[in-house]
C-alpha positions, 0 to 999 in steps of 0.5 A: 627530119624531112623536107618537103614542098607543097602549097594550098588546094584549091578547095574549102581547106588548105592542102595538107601537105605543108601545115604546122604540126600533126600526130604520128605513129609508125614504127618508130612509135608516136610523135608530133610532127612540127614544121621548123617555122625558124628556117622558112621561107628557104627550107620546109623541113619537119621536126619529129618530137617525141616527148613533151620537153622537145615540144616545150623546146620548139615552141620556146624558140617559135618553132612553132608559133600563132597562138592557135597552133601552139596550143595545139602542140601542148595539147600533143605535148601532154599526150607525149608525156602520157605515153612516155610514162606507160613506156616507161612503167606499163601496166604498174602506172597508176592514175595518181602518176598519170595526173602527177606526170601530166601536171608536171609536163602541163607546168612544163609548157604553160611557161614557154609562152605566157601571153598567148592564152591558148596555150594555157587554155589547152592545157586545162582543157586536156588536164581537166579530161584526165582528172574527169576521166580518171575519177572516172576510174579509167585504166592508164592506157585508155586514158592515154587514147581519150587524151589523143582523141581530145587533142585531135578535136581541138586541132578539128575546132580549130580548122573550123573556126578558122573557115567561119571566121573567113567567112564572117571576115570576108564579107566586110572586105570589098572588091578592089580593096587594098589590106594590111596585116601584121604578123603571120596570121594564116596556115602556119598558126593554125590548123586551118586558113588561119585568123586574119589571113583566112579573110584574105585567102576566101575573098581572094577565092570569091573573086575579090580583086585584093592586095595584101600589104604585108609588115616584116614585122621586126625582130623576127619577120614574121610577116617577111619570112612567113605571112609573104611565103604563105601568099605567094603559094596562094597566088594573092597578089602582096606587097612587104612593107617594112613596119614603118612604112604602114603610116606612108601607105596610109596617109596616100589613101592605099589601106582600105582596112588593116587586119590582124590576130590576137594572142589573148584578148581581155574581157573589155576587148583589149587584144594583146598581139605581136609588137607593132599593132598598137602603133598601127591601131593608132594609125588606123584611127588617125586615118579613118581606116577600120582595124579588125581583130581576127581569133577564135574564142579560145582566145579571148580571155574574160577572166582579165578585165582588160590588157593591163593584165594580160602579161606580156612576153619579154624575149631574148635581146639577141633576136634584136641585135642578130638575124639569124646569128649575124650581128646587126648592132654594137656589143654591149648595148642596152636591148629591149625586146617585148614581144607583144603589145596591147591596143586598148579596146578603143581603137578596135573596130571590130572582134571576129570570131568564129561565133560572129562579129563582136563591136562594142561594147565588147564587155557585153558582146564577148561574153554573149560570144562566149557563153555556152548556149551561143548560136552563131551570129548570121547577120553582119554589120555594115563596114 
C-alpha cells in the first residue's frame, strides 16, 4: 500500500492523481489499483488487489463504492481472475476453463452488492465478450488482453458520460443557486466528474456562483467523510448538513434544487439510491423544489417495471450501532440497517443521463434513451 495526495486539475477532467481505481502492471505482475474510500478523508491510501476475491472483498466493505466504479472494478475483478488461471495452467487452459473461471468469479462479484445494476451490468457485458470471443475460437491468452481492453473501455465510457451529464446538468443550475446532495456522487464513484456532482463541479467552473449543502448521509457518511473531502479540494463553496436538517433549510427558501444519483433506475423511473433520498424527494415536492436524478444509462434498468422490484441492500447493523469500531449505542438492541431506498417516479423532476434530460413519462423517455440507435438530445427544457 501507498499514500498519496492530490486534488483536481483545472482542466476538462479530474486530475489523475486521486481517483478510485486503475489498472496496473509491473514487476510484480497485473493488479487493480483501488483508493480504500473507508479511511478518507484522514488518509488516501491505495490498495493493490490482485485477484478477484480481494476485489469482491473490497467492494463488500465499500472500499470501493458509487455504482459506476464498482462496476468498473468487477469488470478488472473478471480480467484478475482470467489472469490467475493462465498463471496457474498456462498454455494447458482451455476455453471451457476460461468461461467456467470467468462464470465463477462473475457468481463471486454479482453478490457483493445486488442493488446497484451496474455491477451486474459489467459483468455480463464482459461474460458476453468472452463467450463471443471464445466461439470465436480465440487462444486464452488473447482472450485474456480482449477482456482488459473491454474493462478499460467501460471505465473510457464511463469518464465521458460523466462529462456530458455535467453538461446537461449544468445547464439547469443558475447563478447564485444554493444545492443539495445526498450521498457521494462525484470522483470517487466514478471514473470521471461523477453523476450528481459533475453538474456542480462545471458550473462552479463556468462561473456559476454556488453553494453546495451537503448531507452526512447516515450510517456511513458518505456525504461528511467523501462528498465534503472532494468539494473542498475543488474549492466549491459547501456547507455539511446533517440528514435531518435538509427539511429546516428548505422551508427558510436556502434550496434552489436538490441532486442526487442512482444506483438502478426501473423502467417507470423509479430510482433506488442511498437511504435518506426518498424523504428528501418528498421533501422536495412539499417545497416546490426540483429533484434531479444524475446516472449513466448503465444504470437504468428496463428490465423491471418499477422499484417494487429492484432488490434492496440490507447491510450489517453495526455500521448503525459504531463508527469506525466505537460503539454509538446499547448492546443488545434490535437494528435495521437498508442501505438503499426507492423514490417512486412521481416525485422525480427529471432523469439526466448522458444521452439527455429524460421527463415524464419516463416509461417512454428511458427507453428512447436507451435504444441502440439513440442520438444525444441537444435541446434542454426550461427548469
Amino acid at each position: 500500500m501507498s499514500t498519496v495526495a492530490g486534488g483536481l486539475e483545472h482542466g476538462s477532467e479530474p486530475v489523475q492523481r486521486v481517483r478510485p481505481l486503475w489498472w496496473q502492471e509491473d514487476e510484480r505482475g497485473c493488479a487493480l489499483m483501488l483508493l480504500d474510500q473507508t479511511l478518507l478523508p484522514q488518509q488516501v491510501v491505495y490498495s493493490r488487489l490482485e485477484d478477484e476475491r480481494q476485489v469482491a472483498e473490497a467492494i463488500k466493505t465499500l472500499k470501493v463504492r458509487g455504482a459506476p466504479a464498482i462496476g468498473m472494478a468487477a469488470a478488472f475483478g473478471l480480467v484478475l481472475a482470467l489472469r490467475r488461471l493462465l498463471a496457474e495452467r498456462g498454455d494447458e487452459a482451455s476455453l471451457a476453463e476460461v468461461l467456467a473461471r470467468l462464470e465463477e468469479a462473475g457468481v463471486l462479484l454479482a453478490a457483493t452488492r445486488p442493488t446497484a445494476v451496474n455491477l451486474s451490468w459489467a459483468i455480463r457485458r464482459l461474460l458476453g465478450c468472452a463467450r463471443q470471443l471464445a466461439g470465436a475460437g480465440c487462444r486464452p491468452g488473447d482472450l485474456g488482453r480482449r477482456l482488459l481492453e473491454e474493462a478499460q473501455a467501460i471505465a473510457a465510457e464511463d469518464r465521458a458520460a460523466c462529462l456530458r451529464m455535467g453538461r446537461y446538468g449544468e445547464a439547469l443550475i443558475a447563478d447564485g443557486d444554493q444545492l443539495l446532495t445526498h450521498c457521494n456522487t462525484g470522483i470517487l464513484a466514478t471514473a470521471g466528474w461523477g453523476t450528481a456532482l459533475a453538474p456542480m463541479y462545471l458550473a462552479h467552473r463556468a462561473g456559476k456562483r454556488i453553494h453546495v449543502f451537503v448531507d452526512e448521509t447516515r450510517p456511513v457518511l458518505q456525504g461528511a467523510r467523501l462528498t465534503a473531502w472532494e468539494l473542498q479540494q475543488e474549492g466549491v463553496p459547501f456547507t455539511l448538513i446533517t440528514d435531518n436538517m435538509a427539511g429546516y433549510f428548505m422551508r427558510r427558501g436556502r434550496i434552489a434544487a436538490v441532486f442526487v444519483g442512482a444506483d438502478r433506475i426501473a423502467a417507470n423511473g423509479d430510482v433506488a439510491n442511498k437511504i435518506g433520498t426518498y424523504s428528501l424527494a418528498v421533501l422536495a415536492q412539499a417545497h416546490g423544489i426540483p429533484f434531479y436524478v444524475v446516472a449513466p444509462c448503465s444504470t437504468i434498468d428496463l428490465d423491471l417495471p418499477s422499484g417494487e422490484e429492484i432488490p434492496l441492500e440490507q447491510r450489517d447493523p453495526r455500521e448503525v450501532t459504531a463508527i469506525r469500531g466505537v460503539s454509538i449505542a446499547p448492546d443488545g438492541i434490535s437494528v435495521a440497517n437498508p442501505a438503499f431506498d426507492v423514490t417512486p417516479h412521481t416525485y422525480i423532476s427529471a432523469i439526466i443521463t448522458e444521452r439527455g434530460v429524460a421527463r415524464a413519462p419516463y416509461s417512454v423517455a428511458l427507453r428512447g434513451l436507451c435504444a441502440d440507435d439513440h442520438h444525444p438530445i441537444e435541446k434542454q427544457a426550461e427548469r
